[in-house]
Biopython code that builds the backbone (N, CA, C, O; Angstrom):
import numpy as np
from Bio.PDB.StructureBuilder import StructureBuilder

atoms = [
    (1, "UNK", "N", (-9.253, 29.203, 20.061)),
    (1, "UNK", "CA", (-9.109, 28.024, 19.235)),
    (1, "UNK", "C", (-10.338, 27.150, 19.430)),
    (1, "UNK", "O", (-10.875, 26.941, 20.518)),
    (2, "UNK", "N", (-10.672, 26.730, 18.417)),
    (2, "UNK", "CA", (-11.994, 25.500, 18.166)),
    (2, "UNK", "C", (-11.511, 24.494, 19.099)),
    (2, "UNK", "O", (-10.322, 24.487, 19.418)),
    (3, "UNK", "N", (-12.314, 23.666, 19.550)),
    (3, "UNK", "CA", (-11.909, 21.987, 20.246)),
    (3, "UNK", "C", (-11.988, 21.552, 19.089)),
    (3, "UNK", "O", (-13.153, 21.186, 19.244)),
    (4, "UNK", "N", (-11.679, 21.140, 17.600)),
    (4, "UNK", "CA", (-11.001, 20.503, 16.582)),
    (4, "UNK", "C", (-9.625, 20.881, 16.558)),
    (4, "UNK", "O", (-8.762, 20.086, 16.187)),
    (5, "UNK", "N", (-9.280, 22.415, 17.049)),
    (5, "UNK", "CA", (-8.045, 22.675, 16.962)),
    (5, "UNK", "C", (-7.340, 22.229, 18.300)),
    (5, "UNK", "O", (-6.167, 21.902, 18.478)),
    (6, "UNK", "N", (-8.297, 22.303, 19.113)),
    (6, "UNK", "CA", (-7.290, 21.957, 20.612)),
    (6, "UNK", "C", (-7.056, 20.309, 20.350)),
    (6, "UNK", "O", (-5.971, 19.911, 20.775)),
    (7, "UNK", "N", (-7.780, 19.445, 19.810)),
    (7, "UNK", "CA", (-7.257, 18.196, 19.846)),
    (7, "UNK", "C", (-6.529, 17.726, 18.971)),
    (7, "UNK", "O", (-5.940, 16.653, 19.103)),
    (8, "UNK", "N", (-6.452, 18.600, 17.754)),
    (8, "UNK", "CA", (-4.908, 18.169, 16.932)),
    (8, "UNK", "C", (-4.159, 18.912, 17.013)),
    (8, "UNK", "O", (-3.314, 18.992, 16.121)),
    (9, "UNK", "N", (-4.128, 19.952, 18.327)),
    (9, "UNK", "CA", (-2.382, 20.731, 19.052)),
    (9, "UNK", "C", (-2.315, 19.170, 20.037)),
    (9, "UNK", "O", (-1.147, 18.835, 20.235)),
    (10, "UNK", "N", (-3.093, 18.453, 20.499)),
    (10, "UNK", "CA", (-2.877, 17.928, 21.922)),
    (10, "UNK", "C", (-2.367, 16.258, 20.624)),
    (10, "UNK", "O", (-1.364, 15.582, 20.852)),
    (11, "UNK", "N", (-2.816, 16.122, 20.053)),
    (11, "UNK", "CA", (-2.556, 14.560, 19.483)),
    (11, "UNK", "C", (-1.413, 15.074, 18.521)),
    (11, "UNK", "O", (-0.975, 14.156, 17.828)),
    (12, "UNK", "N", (-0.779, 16.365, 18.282)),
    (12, "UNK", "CA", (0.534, 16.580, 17.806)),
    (12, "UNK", "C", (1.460, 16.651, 18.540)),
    (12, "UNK", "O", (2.453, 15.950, 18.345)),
    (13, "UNK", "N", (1.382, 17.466, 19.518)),
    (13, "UNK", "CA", (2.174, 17.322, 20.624)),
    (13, "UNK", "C", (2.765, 15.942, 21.204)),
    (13, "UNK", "O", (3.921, 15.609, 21.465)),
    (14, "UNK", "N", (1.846, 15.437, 21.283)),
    (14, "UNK", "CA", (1.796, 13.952, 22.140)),
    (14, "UNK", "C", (2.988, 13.650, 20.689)),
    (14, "UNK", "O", (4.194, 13.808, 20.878)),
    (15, "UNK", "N", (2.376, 13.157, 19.122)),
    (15, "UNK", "CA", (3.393, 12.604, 18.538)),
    (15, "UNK", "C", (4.768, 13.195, 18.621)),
    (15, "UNK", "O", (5.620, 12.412, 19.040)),
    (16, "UNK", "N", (5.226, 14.556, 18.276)),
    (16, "UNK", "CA", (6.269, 15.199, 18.745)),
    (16, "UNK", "C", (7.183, 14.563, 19.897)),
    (16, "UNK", "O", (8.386, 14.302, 19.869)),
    (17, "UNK", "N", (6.215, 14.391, 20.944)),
    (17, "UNK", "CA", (7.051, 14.394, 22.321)),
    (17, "UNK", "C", (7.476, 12.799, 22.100)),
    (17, "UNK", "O", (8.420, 12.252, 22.670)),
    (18, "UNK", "N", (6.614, 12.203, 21.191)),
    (18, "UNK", "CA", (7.467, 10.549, 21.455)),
    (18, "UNK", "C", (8.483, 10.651, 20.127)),
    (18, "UNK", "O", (9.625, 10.191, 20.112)),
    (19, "UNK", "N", (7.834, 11.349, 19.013)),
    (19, "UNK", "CA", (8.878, 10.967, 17.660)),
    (19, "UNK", "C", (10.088, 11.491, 17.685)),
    (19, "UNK", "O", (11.144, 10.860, 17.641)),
    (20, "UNK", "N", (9.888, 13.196, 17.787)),
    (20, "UNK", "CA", (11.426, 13.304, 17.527)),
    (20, "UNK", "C", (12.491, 12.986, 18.497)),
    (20, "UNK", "O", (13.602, 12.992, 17.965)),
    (21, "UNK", "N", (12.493, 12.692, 19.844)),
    (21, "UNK", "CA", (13.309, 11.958, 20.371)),
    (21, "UNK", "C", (14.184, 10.680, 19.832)),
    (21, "UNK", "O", (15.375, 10.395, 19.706)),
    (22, "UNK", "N", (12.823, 10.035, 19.569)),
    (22, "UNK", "CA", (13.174, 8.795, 18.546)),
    (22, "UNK", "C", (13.753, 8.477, 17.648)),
    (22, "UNK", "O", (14.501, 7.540, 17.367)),
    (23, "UNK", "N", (13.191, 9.735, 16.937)),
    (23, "UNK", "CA", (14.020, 9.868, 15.600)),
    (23, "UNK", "C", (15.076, 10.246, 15.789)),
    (23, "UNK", "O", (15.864, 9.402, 15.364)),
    (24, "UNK", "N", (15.662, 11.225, 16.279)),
    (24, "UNK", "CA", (16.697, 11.585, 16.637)),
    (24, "UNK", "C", (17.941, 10.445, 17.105)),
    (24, "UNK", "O", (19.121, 10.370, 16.763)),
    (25, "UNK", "N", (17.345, 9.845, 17.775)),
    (25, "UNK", "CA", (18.213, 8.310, 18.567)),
    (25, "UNK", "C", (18.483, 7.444, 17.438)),
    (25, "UNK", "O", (19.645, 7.053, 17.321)),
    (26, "UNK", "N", (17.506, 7.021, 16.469)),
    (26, "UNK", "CA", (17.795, 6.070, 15.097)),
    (26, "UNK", "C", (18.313, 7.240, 14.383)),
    (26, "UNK", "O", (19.436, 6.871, 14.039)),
    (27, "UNK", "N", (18.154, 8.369, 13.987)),
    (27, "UNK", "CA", (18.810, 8.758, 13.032)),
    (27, "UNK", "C", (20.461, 9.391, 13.491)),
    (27, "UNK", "O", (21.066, 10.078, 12.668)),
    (28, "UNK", "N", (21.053, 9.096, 14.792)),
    (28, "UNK", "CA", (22.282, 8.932, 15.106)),
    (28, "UNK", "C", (23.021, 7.673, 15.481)),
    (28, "UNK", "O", (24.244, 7.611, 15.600)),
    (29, "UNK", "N", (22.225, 6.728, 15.648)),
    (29, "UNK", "CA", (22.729, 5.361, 15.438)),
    (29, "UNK", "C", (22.812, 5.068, 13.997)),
    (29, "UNK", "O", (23.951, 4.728, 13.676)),
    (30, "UNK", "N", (21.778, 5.097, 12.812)),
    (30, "UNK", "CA", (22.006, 4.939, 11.670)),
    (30, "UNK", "C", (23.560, 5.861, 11.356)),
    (30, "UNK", "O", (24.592, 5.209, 11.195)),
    (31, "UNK", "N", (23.586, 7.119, 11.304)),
    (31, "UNK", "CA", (24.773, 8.032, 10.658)),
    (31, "UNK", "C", (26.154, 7.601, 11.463)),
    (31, "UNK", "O", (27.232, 8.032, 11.054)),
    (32, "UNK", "N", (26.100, 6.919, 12.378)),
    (32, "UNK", "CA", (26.883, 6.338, 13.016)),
    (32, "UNK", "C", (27.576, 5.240, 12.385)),
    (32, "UNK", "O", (28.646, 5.393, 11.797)),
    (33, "UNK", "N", (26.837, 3.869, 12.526)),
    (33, "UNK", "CA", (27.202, 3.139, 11.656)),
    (33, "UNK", "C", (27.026, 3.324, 10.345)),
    (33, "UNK", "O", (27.176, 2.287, 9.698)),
    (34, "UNK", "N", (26.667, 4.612, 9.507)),
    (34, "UNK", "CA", (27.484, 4.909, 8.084)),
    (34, "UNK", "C", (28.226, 5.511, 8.163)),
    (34, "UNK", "O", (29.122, 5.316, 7.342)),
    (35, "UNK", "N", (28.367, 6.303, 8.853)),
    (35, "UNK", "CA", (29.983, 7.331, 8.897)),
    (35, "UNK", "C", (31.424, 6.455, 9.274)),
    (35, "UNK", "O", (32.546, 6.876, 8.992)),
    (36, "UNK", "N", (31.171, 5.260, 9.912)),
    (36, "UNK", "CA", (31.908, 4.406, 10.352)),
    (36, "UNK", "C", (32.697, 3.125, 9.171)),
    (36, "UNK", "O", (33.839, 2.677, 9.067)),
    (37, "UNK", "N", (31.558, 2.914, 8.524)),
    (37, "UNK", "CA", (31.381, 2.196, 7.515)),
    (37, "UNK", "C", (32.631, 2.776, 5.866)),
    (37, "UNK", "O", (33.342, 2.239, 5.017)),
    (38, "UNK", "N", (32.125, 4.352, 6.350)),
    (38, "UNK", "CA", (32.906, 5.198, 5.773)),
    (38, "UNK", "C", (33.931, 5.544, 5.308)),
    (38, "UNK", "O", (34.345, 5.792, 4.176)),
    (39, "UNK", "N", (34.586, 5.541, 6.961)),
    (39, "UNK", "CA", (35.393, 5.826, 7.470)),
    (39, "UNK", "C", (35.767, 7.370, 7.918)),
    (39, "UNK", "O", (36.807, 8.022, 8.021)),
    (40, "UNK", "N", (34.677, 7.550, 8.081)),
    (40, "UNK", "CA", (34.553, 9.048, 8.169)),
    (40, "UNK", "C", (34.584, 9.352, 10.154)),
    (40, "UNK", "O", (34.221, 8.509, 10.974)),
    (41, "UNK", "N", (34.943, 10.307, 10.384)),
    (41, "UNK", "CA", (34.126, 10.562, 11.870)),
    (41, "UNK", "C", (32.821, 10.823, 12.001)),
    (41, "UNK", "O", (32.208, 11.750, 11.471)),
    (42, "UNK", "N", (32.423, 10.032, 12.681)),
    (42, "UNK", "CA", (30.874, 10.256, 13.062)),
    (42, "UNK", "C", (30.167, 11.435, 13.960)),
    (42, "UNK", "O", (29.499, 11.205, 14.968)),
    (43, "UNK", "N", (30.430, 12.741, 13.416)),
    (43, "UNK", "CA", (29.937, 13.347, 14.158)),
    (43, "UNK", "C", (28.716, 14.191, 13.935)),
    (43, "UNK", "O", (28.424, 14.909, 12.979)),
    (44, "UNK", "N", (28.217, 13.989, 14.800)),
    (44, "UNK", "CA", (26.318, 14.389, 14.601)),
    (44, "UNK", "C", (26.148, 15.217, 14.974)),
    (44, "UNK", "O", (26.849, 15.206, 15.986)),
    (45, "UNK", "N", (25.292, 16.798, 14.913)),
    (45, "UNK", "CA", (24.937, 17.660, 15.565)),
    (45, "UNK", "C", (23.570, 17.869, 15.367)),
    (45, "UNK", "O", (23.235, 17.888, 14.183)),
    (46, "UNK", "N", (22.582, 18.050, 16.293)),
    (46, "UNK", "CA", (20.959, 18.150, 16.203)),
    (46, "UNK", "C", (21.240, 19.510, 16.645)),
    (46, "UNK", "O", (21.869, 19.341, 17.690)),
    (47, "UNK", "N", (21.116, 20.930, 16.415)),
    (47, "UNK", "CA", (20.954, 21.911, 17.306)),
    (47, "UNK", "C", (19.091, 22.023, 17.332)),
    (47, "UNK", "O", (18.169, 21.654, 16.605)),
    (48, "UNK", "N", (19.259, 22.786, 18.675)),
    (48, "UNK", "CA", (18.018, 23.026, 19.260)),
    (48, "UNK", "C", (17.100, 23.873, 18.176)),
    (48, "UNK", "O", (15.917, 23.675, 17.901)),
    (49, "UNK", "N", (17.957, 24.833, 17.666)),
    (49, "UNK", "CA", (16.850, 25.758, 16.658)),
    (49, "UNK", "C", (16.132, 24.723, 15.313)),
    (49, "UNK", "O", (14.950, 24.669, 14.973)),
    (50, "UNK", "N", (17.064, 24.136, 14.865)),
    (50, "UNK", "CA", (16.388, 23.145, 14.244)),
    (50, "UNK", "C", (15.132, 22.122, 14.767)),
    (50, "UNK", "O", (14.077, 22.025, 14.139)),
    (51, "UNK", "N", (15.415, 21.386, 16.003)),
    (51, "UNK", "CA", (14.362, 20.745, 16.696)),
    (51, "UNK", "C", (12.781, 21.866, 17.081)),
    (51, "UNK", "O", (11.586, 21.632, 17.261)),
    (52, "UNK", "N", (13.758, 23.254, 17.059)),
    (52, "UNK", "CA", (12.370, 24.122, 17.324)),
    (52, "UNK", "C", (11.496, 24.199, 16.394)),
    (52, "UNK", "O", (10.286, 24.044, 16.560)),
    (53, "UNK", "N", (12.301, 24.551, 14.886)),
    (53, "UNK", "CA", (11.284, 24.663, 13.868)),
    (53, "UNK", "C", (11.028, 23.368, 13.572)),
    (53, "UNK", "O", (9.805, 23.370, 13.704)),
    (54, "UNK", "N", (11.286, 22.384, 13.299)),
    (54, "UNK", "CA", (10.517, 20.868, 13.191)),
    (54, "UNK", "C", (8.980, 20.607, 14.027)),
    (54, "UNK", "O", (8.090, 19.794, 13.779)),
    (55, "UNK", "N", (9.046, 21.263, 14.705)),
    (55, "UNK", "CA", (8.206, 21.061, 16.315)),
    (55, "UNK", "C", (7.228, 22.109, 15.584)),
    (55, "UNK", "O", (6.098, 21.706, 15.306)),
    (56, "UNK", "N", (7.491, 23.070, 15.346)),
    (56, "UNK", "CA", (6.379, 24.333, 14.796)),
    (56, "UNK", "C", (5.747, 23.817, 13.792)),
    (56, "UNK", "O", (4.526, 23.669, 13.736)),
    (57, "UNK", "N", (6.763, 23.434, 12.714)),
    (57, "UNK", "CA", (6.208, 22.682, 11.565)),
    (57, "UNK", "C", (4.885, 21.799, 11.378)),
    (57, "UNK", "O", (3.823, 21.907, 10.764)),
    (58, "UNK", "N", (5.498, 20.874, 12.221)),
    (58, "UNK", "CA", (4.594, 19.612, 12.739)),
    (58, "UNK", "C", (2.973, 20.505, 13.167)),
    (58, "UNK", "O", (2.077, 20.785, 12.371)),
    (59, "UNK", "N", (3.002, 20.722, 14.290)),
    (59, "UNK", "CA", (2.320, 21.741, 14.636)),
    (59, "UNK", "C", (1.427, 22.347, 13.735)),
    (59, "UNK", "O", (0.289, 22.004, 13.412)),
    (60, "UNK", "N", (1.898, 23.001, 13.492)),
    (60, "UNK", "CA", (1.207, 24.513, 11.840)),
    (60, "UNK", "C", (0.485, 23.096, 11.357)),
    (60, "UNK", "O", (-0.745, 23.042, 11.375)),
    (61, "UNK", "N", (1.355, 21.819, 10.876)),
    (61, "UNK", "CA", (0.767, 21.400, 9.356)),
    (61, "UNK", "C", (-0.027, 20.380, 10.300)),
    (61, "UNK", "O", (-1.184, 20.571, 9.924)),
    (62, "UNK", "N", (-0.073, 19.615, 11.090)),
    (62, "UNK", "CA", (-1.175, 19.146, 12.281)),
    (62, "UNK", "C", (-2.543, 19.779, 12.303)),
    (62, "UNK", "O", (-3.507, 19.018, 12.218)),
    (63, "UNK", "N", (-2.776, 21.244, 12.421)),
    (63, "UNK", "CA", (-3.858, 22.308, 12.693)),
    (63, "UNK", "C", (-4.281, 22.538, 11.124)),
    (63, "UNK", "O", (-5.456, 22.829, 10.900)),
    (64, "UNK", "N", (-3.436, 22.427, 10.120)),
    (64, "UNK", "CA", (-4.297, 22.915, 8.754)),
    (64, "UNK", "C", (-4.651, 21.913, 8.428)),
    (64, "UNK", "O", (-5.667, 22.032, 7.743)),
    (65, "UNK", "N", (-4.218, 20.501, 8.604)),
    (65, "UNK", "CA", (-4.723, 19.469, 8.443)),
    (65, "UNK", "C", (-5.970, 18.886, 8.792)),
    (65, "UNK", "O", (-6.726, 18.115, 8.200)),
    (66, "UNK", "N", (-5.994, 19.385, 9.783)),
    (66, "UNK", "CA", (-7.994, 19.030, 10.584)),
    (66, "UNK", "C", (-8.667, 20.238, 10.347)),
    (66, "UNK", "O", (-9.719, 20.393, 10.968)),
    (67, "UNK", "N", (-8.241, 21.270, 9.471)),
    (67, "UNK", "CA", (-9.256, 22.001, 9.013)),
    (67, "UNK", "C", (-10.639, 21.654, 8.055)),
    (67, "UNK", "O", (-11.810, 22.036, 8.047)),
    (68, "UNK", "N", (-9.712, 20.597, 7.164)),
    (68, "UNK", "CA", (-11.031, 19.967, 6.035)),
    (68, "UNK", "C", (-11.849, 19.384, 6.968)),
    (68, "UNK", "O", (-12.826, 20.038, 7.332)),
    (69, "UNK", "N", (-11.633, 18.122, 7.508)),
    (69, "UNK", "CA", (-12.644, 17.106, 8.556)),
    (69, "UNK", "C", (-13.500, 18.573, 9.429)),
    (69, "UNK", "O", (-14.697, 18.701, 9.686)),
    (70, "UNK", "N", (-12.564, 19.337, 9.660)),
    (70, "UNK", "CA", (-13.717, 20.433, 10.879)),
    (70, "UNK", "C", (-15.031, 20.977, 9.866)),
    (70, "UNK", "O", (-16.233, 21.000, 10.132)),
    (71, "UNK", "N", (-14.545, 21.265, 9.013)),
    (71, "UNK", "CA", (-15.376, 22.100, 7.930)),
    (71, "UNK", "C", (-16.493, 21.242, 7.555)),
    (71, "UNK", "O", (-17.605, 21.714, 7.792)),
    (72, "UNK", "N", (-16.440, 20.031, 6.997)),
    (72, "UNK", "CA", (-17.315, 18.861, 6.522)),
    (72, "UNK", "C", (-18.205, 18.464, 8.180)),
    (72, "UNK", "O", (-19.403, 18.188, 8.241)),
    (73, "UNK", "N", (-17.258, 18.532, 9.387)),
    (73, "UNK", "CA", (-17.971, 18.097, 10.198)),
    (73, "UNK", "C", (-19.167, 19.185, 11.043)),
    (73, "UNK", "O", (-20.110, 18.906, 11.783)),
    (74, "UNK", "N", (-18.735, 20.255, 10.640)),
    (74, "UNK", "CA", (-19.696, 21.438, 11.198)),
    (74, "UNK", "C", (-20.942, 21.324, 9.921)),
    (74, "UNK", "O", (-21.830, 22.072, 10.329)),
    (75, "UNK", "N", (-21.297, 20.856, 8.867)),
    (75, "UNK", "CA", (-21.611, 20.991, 7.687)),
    (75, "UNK", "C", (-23.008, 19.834, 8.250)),
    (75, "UNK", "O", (-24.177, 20.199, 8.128)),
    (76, "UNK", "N", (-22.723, 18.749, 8.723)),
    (76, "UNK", "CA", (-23.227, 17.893, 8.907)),
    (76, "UNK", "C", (-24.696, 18.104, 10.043)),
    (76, "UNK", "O", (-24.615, 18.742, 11.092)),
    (77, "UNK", "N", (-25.784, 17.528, 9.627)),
    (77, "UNK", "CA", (-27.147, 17.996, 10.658)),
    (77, "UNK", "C", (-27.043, 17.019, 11.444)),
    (77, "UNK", "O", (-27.122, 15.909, 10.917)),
    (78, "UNK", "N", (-26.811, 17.094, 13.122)),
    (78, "UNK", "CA", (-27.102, 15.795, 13.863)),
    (78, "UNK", "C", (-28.304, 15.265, 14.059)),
    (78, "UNK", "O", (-28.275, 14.149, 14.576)),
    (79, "UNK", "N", (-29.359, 15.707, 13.814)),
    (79, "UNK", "CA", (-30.988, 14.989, 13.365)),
    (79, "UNK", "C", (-31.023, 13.899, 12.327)),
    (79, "UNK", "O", (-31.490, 12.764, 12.424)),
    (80, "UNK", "N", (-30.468, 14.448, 11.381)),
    (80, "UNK", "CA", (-30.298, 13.732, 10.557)),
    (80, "UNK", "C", (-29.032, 12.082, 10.237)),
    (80, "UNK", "O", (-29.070, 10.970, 9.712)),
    (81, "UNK", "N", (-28.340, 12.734, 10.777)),
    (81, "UNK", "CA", (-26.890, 11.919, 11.275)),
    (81, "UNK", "C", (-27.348, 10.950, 11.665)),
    (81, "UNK", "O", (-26.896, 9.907, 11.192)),
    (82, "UNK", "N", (-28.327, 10.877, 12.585)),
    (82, "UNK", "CA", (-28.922, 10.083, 13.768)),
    (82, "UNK", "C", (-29.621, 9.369, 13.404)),
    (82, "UNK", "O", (-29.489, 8.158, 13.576)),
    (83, "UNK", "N", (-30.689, 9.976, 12.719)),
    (83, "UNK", "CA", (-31.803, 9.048, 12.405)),
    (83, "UNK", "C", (-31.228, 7.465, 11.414)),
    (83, "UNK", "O", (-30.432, 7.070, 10.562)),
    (84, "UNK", "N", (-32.307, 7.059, 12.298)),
    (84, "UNK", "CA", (-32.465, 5.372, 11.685)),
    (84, "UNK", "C", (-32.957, 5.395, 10.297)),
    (84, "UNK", "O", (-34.117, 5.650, 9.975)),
    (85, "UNK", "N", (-31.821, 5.061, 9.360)),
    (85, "UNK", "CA", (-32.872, 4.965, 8.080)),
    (85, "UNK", "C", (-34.032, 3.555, 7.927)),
    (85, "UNK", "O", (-34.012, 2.474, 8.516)),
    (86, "UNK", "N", (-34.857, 4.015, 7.040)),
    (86, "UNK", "CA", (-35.885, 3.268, 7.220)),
    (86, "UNK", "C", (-36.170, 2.405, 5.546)),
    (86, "UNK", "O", (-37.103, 1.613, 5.411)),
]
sb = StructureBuilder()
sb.init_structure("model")
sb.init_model(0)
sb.init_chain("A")
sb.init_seg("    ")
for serial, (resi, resn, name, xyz) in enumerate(atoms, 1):
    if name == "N":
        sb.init_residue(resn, " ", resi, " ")
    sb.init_atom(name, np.array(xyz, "f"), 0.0, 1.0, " ", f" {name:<3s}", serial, name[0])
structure = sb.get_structure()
């Protein structure tokens, strides 16, 4: 893997590890107080295979995503980049 790809596995990851927790916590407090509201039972199930492919998802579309910026940024001359225009 490129270091363009290792740093948007590492800055996906990182979001992963804080969001879907998160999300998960508001989106069972929200269905909570609507199922309640309802009058329904509130019962929630997250299974793990689901959280797995969310996580891959993220992932996959994280890495095709910094493909354009990698492409444009390998494209670029650092001589030129650099120089002071005049």
């Amino acid at each position: 893997m490129s270091g363009n790809a290792w740093q948007s596995v590492t800055v996906t990851i990182v979001g992963v590890l804080l969001g879907v927790p998160l999300g998960v916590a508001a989106g069972r407090a929200v269905w909570h107080a609507f199922a309640t509201k309802l009058g329904v039972v509130p019962v929630d199930v997250v299974t793990v295979a689901t959280m797995l492919w969310l996580v891959a998802g993220i992932v996959v579309g994280g890495v095709l995503l910094s493909i354009v910026p990698a492409v444009f940024a390998t494209r670029v001359q650092p001589a030129s980049a650099l120089r002071e225009p005049t």
